[in-house]
N, C-alpha and C positions, 0 to 999 in steps of 0.2 A: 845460260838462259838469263836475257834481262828483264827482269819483274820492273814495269813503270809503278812509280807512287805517284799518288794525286798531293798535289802540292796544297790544295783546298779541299777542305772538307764540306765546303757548303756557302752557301751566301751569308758573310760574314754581320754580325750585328754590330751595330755603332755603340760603343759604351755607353749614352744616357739611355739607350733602351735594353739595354741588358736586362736582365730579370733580377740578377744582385744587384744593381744600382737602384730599379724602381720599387724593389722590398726596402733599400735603405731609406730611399725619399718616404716611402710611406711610415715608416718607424720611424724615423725624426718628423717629422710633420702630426704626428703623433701624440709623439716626446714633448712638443713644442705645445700642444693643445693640451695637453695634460698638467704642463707646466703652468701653463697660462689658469686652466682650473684650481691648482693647486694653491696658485697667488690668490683668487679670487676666494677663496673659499678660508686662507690667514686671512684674509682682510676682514671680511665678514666674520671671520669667529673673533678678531681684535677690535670690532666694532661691538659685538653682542654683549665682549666681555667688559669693556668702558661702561657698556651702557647698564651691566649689572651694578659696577661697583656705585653708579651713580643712585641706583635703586636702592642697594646698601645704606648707603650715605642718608640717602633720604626717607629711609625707614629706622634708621639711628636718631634722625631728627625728630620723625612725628613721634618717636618713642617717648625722648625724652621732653617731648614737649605733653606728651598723656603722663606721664609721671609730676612733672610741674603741675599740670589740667588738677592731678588728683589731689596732690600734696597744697594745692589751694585750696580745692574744696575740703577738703581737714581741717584746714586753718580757720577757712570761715565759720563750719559746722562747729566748731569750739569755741569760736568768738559769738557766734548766734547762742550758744548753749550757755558762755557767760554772761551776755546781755541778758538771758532770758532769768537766770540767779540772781544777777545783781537786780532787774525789775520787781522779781519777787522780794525779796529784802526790803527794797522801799518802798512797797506797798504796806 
């Protein structure tokens, strides 16, 4: 008895439409937007973080510029308080 076999199984698909090729395309295309997120988002946090140190910077300076602010007014309130001694004196 000779049994025929089917040489085809069906109408053949072309590799870019295969269903493993078009899950790959869609995972890399993906992969590639996520990447591109990923850059987008070191940039902005390498941006944020410049911009803190700059706030840093400049809240070290108004500091020490209220510390000078104060340590003058000291000087003067003790230069006032000996003006106002020595006035007494030579009245």
């Amino acid at each position: 008895m000779i049994v025929s076999q089917k040489t085809t199984t069906g109408p053949s698909k072309s590799l870019p439409d295969h269903p493993f090729v078009l899950g790959a395309n869609q995972l890399m295309k993906q992969h590639l937007a996520l990447e591109a997120s990923l850059q987008r988002l070191q940039d902005e946090n390498n941006t944020a973080l410049r911009e803190l140190d700059a706030l840093k910077k400049s809240l070290g300076r108004a500091k020490n510029k209220s510390e000078d602010a104060v340590g003058a007014k000291e000087r003067l309130e003790r230069e006032l308080a000996d003006a106002d001694a020595a006035k007494e004196r030579l009245q």
